[in-house]
DOZA-279793 format. One record per residue: residue in three letters; z, x, y of N, C-alpha, C in turn. Coordinates in Angstrom, 1 decimal, m for minus. Each point is the difference from the previous one (the first is absolute). Layout:
! DOZA-279793
+---------+--------+--------+--------+--------+--------+--------+--------+--------+--------+
| residuo |   n.pz |   n.px |   n.py |  ca.pz |  ca.px |  ca.py |   c.pz |   c.px |   c.py |
+---------+--------+--------+--------+--------+--------+--------+--------+--------+--------+
|     ala |      Z |      X |      Y |      Z |      X |      Y |      Z |      X |      Y |
...
+---------+--------+--------+--------+--------+--------+--------+--------+--------+--------+
//
This chain:
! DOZA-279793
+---------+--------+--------+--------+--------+--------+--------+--------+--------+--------+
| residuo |   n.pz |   n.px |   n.py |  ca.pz |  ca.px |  ca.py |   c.pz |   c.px |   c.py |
+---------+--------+--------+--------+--------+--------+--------+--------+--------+--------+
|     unk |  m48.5 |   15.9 |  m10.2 |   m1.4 |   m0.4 |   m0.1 |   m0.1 |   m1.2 |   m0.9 |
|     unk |    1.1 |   m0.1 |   m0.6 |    0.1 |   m1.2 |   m1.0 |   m0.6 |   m1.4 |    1.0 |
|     unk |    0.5 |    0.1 |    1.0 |    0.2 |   m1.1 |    0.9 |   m1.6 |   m0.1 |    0.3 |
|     unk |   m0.4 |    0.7 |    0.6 |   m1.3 |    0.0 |    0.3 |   m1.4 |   m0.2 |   m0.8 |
|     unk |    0.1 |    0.2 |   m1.0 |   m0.7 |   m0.4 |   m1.0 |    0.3 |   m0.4 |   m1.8 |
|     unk |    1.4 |   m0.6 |    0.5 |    0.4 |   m1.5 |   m0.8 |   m1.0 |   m0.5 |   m0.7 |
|     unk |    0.0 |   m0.1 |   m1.5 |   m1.0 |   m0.5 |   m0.4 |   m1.3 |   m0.3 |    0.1 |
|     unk |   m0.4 |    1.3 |    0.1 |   m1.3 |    0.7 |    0.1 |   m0.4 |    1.3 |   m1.1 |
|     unk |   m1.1 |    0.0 |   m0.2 |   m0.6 |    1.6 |   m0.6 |   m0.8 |    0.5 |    1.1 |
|     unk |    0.2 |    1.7 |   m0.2 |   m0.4 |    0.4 |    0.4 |   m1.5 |    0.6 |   m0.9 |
|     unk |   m0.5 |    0.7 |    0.7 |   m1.4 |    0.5 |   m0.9 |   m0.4 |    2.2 |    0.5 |
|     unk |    0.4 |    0.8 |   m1.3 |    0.0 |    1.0 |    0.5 |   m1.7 |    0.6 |   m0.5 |
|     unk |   m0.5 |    1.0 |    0.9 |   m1.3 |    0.5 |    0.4 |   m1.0 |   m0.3 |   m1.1 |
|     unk |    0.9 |    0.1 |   m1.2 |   m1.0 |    0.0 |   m1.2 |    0.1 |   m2.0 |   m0.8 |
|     unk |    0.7 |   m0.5 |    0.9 |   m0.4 |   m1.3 |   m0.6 |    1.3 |   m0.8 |   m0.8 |
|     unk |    0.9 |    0.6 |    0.0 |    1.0 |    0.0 |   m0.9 |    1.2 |   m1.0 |    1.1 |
|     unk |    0.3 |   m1.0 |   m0.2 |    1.3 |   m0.8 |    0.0 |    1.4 |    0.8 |    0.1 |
|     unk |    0.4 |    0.0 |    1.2 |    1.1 |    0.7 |    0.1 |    1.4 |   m1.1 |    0.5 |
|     unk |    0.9 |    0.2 |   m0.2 |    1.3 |   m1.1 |    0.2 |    0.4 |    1.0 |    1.1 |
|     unk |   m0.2 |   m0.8 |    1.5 |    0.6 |    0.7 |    1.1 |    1.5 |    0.2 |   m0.2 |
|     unk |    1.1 |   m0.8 |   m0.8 |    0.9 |    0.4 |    0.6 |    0.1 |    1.4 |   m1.2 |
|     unk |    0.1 |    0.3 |   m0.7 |   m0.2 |    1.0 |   m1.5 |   m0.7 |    1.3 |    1.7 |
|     unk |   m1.0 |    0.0 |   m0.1 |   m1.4 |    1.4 |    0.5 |    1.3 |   m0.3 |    1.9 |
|     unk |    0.3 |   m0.8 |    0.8 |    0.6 |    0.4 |    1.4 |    1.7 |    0.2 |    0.1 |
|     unk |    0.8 |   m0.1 |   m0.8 |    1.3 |   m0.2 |    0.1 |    0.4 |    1.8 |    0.1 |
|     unk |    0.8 |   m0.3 |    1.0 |    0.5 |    1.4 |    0.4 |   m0.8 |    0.6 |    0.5 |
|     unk |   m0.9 |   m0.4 |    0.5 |   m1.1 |    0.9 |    1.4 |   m0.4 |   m0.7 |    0.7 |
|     unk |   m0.4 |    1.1 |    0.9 |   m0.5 |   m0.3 |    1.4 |   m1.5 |   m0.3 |   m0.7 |
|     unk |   m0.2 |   m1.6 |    1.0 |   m1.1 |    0.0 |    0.0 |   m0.7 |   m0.1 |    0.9 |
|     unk |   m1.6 |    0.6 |   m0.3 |   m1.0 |   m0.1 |    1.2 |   m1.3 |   m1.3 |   m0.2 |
|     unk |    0.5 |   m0.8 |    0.8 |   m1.0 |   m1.3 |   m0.5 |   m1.8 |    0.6 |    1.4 |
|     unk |   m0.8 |    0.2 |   m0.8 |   m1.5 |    0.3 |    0.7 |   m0.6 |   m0.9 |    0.2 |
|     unk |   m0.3 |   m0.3 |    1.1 |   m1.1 |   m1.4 |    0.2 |   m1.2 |    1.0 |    0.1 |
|     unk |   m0.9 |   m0.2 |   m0.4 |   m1.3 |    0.9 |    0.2 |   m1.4 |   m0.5 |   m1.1 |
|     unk |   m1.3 |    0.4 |    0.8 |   m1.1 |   m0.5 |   m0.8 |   m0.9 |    0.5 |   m0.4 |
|     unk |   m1.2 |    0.6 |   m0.4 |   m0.7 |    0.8 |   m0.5 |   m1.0 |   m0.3 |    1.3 |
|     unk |   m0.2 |   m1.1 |    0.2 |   m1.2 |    0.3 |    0.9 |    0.9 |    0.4 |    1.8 |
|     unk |    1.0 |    0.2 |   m0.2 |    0.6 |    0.4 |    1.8 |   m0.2 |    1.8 |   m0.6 |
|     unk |   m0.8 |    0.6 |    1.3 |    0.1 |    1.4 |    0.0 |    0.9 |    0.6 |    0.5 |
|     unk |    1.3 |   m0.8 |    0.5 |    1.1 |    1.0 |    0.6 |    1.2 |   m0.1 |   m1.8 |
|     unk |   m0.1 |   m1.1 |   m0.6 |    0.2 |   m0.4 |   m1.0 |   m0.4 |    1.5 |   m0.8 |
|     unk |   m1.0 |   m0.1 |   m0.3 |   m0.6 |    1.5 |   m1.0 |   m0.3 |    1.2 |    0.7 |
|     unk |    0.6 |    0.2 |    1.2 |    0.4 |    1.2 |    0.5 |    1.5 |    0.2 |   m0.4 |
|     unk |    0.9 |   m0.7 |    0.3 |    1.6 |    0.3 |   m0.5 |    0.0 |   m0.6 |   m1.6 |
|     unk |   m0.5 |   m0.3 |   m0.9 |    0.3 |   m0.3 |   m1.1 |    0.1 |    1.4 |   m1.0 |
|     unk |   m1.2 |    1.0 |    0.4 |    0.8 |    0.6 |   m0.8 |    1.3 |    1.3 |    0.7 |
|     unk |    0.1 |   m0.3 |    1.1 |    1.4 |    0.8 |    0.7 |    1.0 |   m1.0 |   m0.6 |
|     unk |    0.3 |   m1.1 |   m0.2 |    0.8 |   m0.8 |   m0.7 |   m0.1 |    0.5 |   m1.6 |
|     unk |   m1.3 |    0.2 |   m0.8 |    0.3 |    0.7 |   m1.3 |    0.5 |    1.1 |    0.0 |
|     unk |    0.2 |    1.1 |    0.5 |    0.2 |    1.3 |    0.1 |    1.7 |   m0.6 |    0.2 |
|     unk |    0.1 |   m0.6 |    1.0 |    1.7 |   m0.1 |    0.4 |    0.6 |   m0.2 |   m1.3 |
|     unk |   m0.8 |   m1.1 |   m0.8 |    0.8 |   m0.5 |   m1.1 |   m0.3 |    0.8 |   m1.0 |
|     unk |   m0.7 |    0.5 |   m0.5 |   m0.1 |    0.8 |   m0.7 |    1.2 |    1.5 |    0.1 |
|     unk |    0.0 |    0.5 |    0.9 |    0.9 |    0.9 |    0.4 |    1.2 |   m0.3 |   m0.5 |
|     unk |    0.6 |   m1.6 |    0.8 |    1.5 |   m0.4 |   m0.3 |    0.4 |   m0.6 |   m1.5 |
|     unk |   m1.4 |   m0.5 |   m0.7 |    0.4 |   m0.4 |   m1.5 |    0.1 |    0.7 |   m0.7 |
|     unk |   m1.3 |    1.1 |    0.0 |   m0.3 |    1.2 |   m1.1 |    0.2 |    1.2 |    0.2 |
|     unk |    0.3 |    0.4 |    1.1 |    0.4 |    1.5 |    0.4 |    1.3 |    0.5 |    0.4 |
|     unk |    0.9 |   m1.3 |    0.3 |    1.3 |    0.3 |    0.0 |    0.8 |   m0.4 |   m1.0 |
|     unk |    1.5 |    0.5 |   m0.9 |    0.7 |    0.0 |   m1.1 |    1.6 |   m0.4 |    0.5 |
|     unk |    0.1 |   m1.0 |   m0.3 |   m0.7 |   m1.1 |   m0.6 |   m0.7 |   m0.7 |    0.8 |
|     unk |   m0.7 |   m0.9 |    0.0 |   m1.5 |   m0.6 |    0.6 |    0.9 |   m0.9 |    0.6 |
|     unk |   m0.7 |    0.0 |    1.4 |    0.7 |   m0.9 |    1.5 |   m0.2 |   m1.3 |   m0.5 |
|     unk |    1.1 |   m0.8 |    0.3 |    0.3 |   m1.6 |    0.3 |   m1.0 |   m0.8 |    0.4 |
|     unk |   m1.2 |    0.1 |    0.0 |   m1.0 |   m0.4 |    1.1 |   m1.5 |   m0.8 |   m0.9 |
|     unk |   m0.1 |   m0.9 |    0.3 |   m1.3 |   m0.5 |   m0.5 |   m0.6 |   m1.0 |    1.4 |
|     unk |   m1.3 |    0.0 |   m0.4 |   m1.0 |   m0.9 |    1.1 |   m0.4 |   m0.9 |   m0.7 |
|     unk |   m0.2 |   m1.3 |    0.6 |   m0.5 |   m1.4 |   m0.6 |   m0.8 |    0.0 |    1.2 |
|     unk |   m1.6 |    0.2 |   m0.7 |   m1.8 |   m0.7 |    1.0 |    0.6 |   m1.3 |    0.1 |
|     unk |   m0.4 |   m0.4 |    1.4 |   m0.1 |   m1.3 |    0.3 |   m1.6 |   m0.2 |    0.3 |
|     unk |   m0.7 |   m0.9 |   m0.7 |   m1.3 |    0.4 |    0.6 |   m0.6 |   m0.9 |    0.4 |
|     unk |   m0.9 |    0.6 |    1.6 |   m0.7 |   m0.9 |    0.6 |   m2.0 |    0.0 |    0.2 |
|     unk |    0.2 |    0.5 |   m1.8 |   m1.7 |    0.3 |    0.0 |   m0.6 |   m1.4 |   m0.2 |
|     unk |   m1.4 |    0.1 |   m0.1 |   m0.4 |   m1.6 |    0.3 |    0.0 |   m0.3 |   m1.7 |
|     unk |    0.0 |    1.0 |   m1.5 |   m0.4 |   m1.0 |   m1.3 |    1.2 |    1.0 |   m0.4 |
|     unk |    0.3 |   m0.7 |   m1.2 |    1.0 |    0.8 |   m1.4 |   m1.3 |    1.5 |   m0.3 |
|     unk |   m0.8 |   m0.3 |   m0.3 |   m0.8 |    1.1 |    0.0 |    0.1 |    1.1 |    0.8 |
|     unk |   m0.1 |    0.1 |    1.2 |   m0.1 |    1.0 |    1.1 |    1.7 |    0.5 |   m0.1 |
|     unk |    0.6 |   m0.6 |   m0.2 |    1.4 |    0.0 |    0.1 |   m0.3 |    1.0 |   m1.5 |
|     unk |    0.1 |   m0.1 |   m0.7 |    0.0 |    0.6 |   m1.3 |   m0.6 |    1.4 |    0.0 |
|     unk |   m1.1 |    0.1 |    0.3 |   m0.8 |    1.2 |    0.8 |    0.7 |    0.6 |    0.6 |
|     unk |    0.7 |   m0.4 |    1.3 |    0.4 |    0.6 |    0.8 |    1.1 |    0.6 |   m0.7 |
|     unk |    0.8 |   m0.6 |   m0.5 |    1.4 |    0.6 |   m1.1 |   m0.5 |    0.8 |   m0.6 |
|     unk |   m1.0 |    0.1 |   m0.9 |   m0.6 |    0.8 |   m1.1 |   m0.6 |    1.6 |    0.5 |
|     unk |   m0.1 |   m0.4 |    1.1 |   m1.2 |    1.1 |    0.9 |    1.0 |    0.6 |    1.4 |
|     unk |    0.9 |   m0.2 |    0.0 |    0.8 |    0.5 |    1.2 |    1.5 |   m0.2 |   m0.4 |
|     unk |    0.5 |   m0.8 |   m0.3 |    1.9 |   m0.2 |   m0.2 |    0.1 |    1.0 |   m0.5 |
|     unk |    1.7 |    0.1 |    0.2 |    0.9 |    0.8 |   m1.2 |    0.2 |   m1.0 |   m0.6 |
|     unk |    1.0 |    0.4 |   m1.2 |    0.7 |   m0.6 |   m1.3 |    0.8 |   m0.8 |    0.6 |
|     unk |   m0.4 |   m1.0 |    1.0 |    1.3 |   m1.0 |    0.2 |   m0.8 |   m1.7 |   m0.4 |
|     unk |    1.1 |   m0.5 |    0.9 |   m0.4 |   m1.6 |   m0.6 |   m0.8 |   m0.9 |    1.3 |
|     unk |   m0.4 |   m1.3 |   m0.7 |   m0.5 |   m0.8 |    0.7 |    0.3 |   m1.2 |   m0.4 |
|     unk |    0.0 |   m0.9 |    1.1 |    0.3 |   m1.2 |   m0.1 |   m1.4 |   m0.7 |   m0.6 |
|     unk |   m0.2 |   m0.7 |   m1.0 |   m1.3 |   m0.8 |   m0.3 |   m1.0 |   m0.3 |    1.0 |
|     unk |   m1.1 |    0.0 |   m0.2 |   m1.0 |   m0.2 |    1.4 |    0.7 |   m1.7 |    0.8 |
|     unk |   m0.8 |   m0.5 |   m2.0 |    0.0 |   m1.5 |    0.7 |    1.6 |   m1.1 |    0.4 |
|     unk |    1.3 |    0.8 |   m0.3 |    1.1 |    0.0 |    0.3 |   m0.1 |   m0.9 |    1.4 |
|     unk |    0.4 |   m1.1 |    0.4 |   m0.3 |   m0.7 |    1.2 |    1.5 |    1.0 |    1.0 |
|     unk |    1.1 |    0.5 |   m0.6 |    1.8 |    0.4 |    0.6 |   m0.6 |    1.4 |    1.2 |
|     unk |   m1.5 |    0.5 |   m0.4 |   m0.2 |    0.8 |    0.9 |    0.0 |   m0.1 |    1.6 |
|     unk |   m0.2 |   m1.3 |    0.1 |   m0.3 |   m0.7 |    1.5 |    1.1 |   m0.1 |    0.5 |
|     unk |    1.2 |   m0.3 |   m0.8 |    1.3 |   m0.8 |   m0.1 |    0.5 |    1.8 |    0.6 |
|     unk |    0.0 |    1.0 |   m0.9 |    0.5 |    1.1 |    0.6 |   m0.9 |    1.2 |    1.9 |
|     unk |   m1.0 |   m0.7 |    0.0 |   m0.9 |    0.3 |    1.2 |    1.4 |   m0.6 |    1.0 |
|     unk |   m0.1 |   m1.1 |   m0.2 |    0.6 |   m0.8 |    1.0 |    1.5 |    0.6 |   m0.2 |
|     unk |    0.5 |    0.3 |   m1.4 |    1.6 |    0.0 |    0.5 |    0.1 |    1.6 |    1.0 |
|     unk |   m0.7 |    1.0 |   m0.5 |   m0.2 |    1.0 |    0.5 |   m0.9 |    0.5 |    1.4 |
|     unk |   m0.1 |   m1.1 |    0.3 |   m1.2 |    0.0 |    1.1 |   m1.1 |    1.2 |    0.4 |
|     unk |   m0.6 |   m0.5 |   m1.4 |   m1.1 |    0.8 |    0.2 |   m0.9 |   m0.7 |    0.9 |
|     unk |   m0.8 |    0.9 |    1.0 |   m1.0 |   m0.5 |    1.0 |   m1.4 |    0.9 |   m0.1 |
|     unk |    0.7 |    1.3 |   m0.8 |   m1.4 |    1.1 |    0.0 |   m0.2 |    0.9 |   m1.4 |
|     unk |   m0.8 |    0.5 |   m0.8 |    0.1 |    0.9 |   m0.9 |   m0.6 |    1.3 |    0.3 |
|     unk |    0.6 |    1.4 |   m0.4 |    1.0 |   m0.5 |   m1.3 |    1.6 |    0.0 |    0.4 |
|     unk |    0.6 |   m0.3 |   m0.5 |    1.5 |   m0.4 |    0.3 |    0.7 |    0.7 |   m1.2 |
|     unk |    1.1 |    0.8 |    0.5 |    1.0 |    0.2 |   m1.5 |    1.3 |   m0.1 |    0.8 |
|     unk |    0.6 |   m1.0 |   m0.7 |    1.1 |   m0.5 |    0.5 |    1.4 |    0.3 |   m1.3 |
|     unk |    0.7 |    0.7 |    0.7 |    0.9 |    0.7 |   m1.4 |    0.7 |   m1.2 |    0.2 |
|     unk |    0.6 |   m0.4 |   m1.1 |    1.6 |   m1.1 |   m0.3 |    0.7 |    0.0 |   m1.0 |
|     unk |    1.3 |    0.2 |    0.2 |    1.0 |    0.0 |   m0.6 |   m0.3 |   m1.0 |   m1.2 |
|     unk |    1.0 |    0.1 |   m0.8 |    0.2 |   m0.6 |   m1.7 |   m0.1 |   m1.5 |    0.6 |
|     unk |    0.6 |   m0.6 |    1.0 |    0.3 |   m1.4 |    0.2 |   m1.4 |   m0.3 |    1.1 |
|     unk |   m0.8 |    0.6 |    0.3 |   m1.0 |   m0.5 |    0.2 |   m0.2 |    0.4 |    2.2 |
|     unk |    1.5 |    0.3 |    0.1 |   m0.4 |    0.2 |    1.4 |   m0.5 |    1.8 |    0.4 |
|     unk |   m0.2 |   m0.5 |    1.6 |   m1.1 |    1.2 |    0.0 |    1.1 |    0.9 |    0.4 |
|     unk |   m0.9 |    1.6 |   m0.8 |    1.4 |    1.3 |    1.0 |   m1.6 |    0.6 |    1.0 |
|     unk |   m1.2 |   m0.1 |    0.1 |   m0.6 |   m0.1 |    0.7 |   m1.8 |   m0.2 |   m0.5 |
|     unk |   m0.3 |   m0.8 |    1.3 |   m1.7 |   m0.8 |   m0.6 |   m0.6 |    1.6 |    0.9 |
|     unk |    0.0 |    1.4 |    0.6 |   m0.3 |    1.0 |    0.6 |   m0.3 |    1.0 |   m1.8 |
|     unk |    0.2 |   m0.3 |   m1.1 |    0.1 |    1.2 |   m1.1 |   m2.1 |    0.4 |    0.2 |
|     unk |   m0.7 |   m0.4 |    0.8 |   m1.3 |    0.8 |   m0.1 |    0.4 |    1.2 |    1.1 |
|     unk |    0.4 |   m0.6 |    0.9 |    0.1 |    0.9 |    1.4 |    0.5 |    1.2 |   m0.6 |
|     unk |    1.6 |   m0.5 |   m0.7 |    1.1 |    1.2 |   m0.4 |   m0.4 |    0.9 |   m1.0 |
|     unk |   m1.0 |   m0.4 |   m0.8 |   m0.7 |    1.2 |   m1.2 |   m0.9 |    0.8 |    0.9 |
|     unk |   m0.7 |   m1.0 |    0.8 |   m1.0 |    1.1 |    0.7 |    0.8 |    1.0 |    1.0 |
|     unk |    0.8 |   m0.4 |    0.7 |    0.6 |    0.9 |    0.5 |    1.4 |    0.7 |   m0.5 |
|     unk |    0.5 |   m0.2 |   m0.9 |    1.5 |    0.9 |   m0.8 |   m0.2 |    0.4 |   m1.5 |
|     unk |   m0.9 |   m0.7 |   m0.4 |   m0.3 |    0.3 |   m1.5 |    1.1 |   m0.2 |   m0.8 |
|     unk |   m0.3 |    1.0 |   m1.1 |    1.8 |   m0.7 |   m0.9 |    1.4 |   m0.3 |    0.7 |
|     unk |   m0.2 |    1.0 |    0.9 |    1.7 |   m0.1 |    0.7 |    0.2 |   m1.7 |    0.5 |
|     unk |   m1.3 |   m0.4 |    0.1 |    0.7 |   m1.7 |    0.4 |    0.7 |   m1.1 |   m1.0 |
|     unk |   m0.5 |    0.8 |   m1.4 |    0.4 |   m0.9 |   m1.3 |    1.8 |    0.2 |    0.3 |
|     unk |    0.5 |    0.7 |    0.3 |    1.3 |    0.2 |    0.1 |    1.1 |   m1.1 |    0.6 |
|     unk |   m1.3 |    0.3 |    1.5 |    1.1 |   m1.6 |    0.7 |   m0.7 |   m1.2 |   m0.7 |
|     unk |   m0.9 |   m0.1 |   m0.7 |    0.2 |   m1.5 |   m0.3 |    0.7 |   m0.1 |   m1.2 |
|     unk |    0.2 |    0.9 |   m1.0 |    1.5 |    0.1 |   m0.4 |    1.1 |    0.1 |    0.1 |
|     unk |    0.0 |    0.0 |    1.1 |    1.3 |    0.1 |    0.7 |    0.5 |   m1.4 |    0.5 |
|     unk |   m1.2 |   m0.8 |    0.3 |   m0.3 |   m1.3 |    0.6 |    0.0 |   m0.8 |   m0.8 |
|     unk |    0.0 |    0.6 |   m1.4 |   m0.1 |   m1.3 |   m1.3 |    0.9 |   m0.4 |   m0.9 |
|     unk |    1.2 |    0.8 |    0.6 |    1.5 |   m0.9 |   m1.3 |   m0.2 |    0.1 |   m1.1 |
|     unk |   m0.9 |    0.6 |   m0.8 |    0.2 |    0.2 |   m1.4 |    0.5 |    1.5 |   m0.5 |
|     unk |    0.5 |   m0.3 |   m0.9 |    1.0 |    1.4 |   m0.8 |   m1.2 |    0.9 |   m0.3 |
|     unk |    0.3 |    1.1 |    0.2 |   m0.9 |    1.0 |    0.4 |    0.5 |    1.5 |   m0.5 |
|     unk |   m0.1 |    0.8 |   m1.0 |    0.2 |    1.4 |    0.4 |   m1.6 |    0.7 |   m0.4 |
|     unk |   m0.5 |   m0.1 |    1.5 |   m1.2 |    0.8 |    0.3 |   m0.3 |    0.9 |    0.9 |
|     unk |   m0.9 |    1.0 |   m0.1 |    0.2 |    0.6 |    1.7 |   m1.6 |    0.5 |   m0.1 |
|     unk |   m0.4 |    0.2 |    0.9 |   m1.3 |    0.8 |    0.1 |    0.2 |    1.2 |    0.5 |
+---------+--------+--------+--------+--------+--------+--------+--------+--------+--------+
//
């Protein structure tokens, strides 16, 4: 993930500056395009908190796994709201960050919401992770561990 967000901060729920490569190294990550004003957006947002919550805080030791918002709300405000009033404890990329457009296009995003899991180096093990929670639930975190090359003794 180093790769992908190279000299960048990230920003976690409560406002705080996070060093992506430090908070993503050695997990799977789930990058979320999603917005507070899309209602298919805040129907799966919080089946996405529950998932993560489950895999960070309810399993010993706590799953390989974080989400970085990508967000496509229309102000830093609503975006902030929306984190504050719906997210789990994961990260976001800065509103006004122009690299989000840059990752729409590398990931080809065309609709939200999108969660697109990707390996450490930035490529995808699949842009389907809404489909796969809604229909497999935890047992899907497995194959994208499986899909992600990093040293791992976890199991659910």
């Amino acid at each position: 993930m180093v790769d992908v967000f190279s000299g960048r901060l990230l920003v976690s729920k409560d406002g705080r500056s996070v060093d992506p490569e430090e908070a993503l190294q050695n997990k799977v990550v789930g990058l979320y395009f999603s917005a507070a004003w899309c209602s298919p957006c805040r129907d799966f947002t919080p089946v996405l908190c529950d998932f993560y919550t489950e895999l960070r805080e309810e399993t010993q030791p706590p799953a390989p796994f974080e989400v970085v918002f990508i967000s496509s709300d229309h102000s830093a405000e609503e975006m902030a709201g929306y984190m504050r009033a719906m997210h789990g404890d994961w990260l976001a990329l800065p509103f006004h960050d122009p690299y989000k457009h840059d990752l729409k296009k590398k990931y080809n995003i065309t609709a939200i919401p999108k969660l697109v899991i990707v390996k450490q180096t930035g490529e995808v093990i699949t842009d389907k992770g809404r489909k796969q929670i809604r229909d497999k639930g935890l047992s899907c975190f497995r194959n994208w561990l499986e899909g992600a090359d990093i040293f791992q003794n976890f199991s659910i």
